[in-house]
C-alpha positions as CSV (number, residue, x, y, z in Angstrom):
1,X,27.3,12.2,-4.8
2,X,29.4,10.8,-7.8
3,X,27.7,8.1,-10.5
4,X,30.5,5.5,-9.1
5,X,29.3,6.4,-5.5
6,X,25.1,6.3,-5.8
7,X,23.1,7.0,-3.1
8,X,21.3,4.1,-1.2
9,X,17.8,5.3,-1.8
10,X,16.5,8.0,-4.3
11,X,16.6,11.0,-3.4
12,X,13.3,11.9,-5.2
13,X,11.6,9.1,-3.4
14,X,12.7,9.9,0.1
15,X,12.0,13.5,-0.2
16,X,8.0,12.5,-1.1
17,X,7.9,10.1,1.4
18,X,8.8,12.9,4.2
19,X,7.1,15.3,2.0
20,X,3.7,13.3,2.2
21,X,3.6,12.8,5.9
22,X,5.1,15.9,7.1
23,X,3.5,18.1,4.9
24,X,0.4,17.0,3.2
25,X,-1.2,20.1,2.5
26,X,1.9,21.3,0.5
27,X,2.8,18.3,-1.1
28,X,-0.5,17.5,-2.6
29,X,-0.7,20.3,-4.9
30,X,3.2,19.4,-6.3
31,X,2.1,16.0,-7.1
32,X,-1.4,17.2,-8.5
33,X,0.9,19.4,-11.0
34,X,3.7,16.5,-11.9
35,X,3.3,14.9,-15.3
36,X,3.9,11.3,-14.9
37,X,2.4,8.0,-16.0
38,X,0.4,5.1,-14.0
39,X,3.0,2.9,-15.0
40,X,5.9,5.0,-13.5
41,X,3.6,5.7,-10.5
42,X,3.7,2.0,-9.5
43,X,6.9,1.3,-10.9
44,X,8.9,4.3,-9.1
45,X,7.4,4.6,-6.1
46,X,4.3,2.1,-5.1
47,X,6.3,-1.2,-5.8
48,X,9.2,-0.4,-3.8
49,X,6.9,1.1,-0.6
50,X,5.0,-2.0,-1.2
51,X,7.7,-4.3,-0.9
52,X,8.6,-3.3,2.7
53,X,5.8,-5.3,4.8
54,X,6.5,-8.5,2.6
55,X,10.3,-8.4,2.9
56,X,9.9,-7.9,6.3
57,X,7.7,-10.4,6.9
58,X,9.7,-13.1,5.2
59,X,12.8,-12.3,7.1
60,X,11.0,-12.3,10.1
61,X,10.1,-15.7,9.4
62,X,13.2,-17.1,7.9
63,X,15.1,-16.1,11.2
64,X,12.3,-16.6,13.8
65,X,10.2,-19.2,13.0
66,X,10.3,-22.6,11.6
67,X,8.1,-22.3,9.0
68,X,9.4,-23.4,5.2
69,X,11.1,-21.5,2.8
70,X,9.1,-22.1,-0.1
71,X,5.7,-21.2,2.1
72,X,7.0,-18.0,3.7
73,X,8.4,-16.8,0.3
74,X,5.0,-17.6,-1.7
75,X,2.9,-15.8,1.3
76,X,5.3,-12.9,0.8
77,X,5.1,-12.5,-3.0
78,X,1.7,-12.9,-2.8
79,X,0.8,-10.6,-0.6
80,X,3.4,-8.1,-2.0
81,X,1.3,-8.6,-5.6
82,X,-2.3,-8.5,-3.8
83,X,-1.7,-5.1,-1.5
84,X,-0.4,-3.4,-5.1
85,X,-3.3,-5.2,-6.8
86,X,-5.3,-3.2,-3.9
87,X,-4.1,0.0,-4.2
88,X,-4.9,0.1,-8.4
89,X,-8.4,-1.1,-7.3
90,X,-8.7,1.9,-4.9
91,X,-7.7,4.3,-7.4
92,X,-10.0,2.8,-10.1
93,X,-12.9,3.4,-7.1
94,X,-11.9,7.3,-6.6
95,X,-12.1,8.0,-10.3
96,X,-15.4,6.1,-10.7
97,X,-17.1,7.5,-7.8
98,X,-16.0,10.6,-8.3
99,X,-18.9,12.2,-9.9
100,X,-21.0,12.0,-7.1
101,X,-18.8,13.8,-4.7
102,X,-18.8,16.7,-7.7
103,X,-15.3,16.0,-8.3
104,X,-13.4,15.6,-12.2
105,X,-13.0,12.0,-13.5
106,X,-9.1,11.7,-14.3
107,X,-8.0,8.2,-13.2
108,X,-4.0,9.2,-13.3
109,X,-5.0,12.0,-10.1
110,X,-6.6,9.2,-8.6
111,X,-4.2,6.8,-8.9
112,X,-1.8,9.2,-7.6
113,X,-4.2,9.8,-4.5
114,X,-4.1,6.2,-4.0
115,X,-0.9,5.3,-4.0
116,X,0.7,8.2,-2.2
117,X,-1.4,7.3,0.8
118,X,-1.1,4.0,0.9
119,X,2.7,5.5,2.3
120,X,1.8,5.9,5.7
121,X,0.5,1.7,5.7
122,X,3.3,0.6,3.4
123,X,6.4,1.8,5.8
124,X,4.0,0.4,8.8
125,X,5.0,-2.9,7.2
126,X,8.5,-2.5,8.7
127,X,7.3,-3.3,12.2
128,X,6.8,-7.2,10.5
129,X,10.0,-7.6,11.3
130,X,9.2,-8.0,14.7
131,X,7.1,-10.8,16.0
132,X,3.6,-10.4,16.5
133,X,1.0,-8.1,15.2
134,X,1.5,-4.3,15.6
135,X,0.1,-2.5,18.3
136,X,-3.5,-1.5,18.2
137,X,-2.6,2.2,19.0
138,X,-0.3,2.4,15.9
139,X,-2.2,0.8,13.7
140,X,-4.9,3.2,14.5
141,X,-2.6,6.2,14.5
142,X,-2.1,5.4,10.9
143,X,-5.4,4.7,10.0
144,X,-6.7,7.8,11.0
145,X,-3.5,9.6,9.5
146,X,-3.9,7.9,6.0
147,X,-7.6,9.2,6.1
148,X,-6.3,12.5,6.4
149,X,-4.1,12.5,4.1
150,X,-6.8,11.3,1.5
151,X,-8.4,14.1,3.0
152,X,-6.0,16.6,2.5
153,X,-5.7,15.2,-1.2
154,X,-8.9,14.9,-2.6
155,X,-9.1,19.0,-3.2
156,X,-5.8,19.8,-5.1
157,X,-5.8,15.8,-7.0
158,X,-9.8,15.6,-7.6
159,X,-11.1,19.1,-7.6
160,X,-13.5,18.1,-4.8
161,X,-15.8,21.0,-3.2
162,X,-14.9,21.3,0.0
163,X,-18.4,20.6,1.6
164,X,-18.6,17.2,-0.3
165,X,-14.7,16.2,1.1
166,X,-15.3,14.3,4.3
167,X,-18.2,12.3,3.1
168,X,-16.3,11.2,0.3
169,X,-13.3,10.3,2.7
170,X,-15.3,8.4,4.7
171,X,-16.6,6.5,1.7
172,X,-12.8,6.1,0.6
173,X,-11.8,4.3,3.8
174,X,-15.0,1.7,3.8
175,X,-13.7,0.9,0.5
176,X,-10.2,0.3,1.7
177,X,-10.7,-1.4,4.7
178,X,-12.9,-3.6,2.5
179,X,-10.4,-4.5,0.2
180,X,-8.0,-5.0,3.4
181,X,-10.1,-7.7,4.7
182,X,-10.5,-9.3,1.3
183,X,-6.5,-9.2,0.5
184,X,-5.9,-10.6,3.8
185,X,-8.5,-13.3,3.4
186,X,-6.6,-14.2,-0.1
187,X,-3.4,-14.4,1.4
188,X,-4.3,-16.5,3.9
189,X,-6.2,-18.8,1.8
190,X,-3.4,-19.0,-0.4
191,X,-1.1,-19.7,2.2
192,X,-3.4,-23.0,3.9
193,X,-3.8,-24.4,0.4
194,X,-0.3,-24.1,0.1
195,X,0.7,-25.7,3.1
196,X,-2.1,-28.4,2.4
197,X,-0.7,-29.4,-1.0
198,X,2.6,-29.2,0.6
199,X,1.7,-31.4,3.1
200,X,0.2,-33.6,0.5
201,X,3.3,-34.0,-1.6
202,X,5.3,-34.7,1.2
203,X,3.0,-37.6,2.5
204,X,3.2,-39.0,-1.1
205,X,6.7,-38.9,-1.2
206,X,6.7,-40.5,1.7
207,X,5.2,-43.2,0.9
């Protein structure tokens, strides 16, 4: 592949995307060992996962709904900027909880356990392009997958004893679906003040 001919996606990111859901248990320990920053977490590979649900989402409604440009574009950057905001707020609860699962403190590992799976929920997103929520069964499917793979992670990335692994999980997903319901109750109350002010503006124009 020649620098005038690039390829579409990087080639470092696809292979840890396939690497992280087909092969957890050998991945994990490659990432534990990569030097790298928070910053260039989020910037190589959490913002452009992250971006998939809301982009769909907003062409979904830009071609099959009626709803207004600048509304569906606000409820997609917003929710783009909230589900990263989640993520960061997921790793900052690994690293400061980690202690009482015996595991080490070290908030880059646990941003890095954050973020990498969030994967499995981030391509997920692609599915908005179709109208209507997902189905149940995949959405559970991933769940319980993204579970595992903080599962599979907290060993190599957090030093965890084993005995103390599955507990800790468990507390992991409370926390995220948590923060799920609370970024989804955001968005959506973003979005009806939105529409409320719009509707507002317009009735003052109006008149």
């Amino acid at each position: 592949m020649t620098a005038e001919n690039p390829p579409v996606f990087d080639p470092g990111l696809v292979d840890r995307v396939k690497g992280i859901l087909l092969r957890p248990k050998y991945e994990w320990p490659i990432i534990a060992a990569e030097q790298t920053t928070v910053k260039s977490l989020f910037r190589r590979y959490a913002m452009i996962l992250a971006a998939i649900g809301p982009v769909a989402t907003v062409v979904s409604d830009l071609v099959f709904d009626d709803k207004g440009i600048l509304s569906v574009l606000l409820y997609g950057f917003v929710s783009y900027g909230l589900n990263l905001l989640a993520a960061y707020i997921l790793g900052i609860v690994i690293d400061g909880v980690a202690h009482n699962f015996g595991s080490e403190k070290n908030t880059l590992q646990s941003m890095k356990l954050a973020v990498y799976a969030m994967t499995p929920f981030w391509l997920l997103g692609i599915l908005n392009l179709i109208q209507g929520d997902a189905p149940a069964v995949i959405s559970l499917l991933v769940g319980l997958y993204g579970a595992y793979l903080v599962y599979c992670g907290l060993g190599p990335l957090k030093q965890t004893p084993q005995d103390k692994q599955l507990v800790y999980t468990i507390v992991l997903v409370i926390v995220w679906g948590l923060l799920t319901m609370v970024v989804a109750g955001l968005i959506m109350a973003v979005f009806m003040a939105f529409s409320v002010i719009g509707e507002g503006a317009m009735a003052f124009a109006i008149d």
